[in-house]
DRENPA-3360 file (N, C-alpha, C; in nm, 2 decimals, always signed):
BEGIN
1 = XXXXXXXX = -1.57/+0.29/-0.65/-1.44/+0.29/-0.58/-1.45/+0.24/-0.44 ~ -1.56/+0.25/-0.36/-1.56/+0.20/-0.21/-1.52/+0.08/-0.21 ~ -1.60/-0.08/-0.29/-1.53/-0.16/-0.25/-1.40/-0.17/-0.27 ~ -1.32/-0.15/-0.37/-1.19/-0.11/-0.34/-1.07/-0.09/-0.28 ~ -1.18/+0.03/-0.21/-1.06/+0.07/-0.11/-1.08/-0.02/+0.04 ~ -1.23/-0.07/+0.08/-1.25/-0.14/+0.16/-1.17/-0.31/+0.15 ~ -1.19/-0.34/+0.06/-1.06/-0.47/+0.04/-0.92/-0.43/+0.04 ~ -0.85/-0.29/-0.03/-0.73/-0.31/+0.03/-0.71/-0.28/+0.09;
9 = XXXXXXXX = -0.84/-0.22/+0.22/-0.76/-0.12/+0.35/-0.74/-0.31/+0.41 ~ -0.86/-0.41/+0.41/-0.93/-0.50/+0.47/-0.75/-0.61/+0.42 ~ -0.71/-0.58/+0.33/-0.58/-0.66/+0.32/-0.46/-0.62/+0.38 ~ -0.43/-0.47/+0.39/-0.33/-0.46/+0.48/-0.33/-0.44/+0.60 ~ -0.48/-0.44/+0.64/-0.49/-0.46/+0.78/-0.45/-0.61/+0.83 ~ -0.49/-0.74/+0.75/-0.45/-0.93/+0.75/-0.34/-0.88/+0.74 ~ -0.29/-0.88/+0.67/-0.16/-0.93/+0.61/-0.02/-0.83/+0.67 ~ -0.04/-0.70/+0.69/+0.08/-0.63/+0.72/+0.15/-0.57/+0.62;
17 = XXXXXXXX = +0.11/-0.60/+0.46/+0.17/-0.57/+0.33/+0.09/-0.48/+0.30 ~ +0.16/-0.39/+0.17/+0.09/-0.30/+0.11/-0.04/-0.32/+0.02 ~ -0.12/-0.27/+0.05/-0.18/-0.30/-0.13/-0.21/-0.14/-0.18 ~ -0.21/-0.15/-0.37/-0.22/-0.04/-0.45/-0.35/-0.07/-0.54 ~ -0.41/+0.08/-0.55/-0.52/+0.05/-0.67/-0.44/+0.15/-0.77 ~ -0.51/+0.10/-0.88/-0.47/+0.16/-0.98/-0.52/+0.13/-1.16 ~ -0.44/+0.20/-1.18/-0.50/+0.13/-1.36/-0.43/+0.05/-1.43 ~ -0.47/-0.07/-1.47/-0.39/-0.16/-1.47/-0.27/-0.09/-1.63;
25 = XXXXXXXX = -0.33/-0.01/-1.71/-0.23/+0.07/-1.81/-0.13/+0.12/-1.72 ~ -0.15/+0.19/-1.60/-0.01/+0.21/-1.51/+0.04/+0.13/-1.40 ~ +0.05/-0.02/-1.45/+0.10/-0.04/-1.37/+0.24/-0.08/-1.33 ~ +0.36/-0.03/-1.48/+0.52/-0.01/-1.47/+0.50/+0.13/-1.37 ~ +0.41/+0.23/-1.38/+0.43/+0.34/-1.27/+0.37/+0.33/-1.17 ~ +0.30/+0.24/-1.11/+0.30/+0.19/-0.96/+0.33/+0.11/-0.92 ~ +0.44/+0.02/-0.97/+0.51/-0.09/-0.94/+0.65/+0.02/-0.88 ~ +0.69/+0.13/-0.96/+0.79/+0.24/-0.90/+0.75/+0.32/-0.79;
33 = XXXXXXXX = +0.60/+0.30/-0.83/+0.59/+0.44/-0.68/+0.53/+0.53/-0.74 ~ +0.50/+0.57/-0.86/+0.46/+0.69/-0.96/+0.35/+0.70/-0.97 ~ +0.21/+0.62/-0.97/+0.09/+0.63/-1.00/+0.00/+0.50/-0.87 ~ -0.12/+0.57/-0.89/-0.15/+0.48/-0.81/-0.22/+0.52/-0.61 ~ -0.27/+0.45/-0.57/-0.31/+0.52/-0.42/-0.30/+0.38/-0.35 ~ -0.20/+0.39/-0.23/-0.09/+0.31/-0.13/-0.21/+0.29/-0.06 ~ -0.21/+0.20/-0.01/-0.26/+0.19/+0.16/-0.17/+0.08/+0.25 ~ -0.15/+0.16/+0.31/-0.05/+0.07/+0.42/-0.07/+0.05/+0.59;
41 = XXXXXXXX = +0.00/+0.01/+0.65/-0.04/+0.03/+0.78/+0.12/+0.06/+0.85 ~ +0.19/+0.14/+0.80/+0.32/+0.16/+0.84/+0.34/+0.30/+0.91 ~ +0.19/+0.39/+0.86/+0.18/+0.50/+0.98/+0.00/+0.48/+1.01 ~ -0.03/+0.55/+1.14/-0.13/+0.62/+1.14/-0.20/+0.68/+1.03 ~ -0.35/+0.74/+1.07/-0.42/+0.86/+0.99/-0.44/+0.86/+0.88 ~ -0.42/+0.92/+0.79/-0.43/+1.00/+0.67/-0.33/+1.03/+0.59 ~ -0.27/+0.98/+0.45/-0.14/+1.06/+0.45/-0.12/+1.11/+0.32 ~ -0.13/+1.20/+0.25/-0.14/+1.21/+0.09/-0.06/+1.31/+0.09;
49 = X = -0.01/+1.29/-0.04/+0.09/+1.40/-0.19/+0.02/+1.39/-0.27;
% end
């Protein structure tokens, strides 16, 4: 899972846009918001539900 999360932190840090990992079986529920782990640069820190 590290490289992973290292490429999408490493993309929304370029770019300014989100990126999601996920399973690509859910991806009608992370396309909504339902499944899936965000990384964004829209706050600081840490942020989980």
């Amino acid at each position: 899972m590290g490289p992973k999360v290292e490429a999408a932190c490493e993309f929304a840090r370029l770019t300014g846009k989100k990126a999601v990992i996920g399973a690509l079986e859910d991806i009608e529920k992370i396309v909504k918001g339902e499944a899936g782990t965000i990384i964004s640069t829209e706050k600081q820190g840490i942020e989980w539900y």
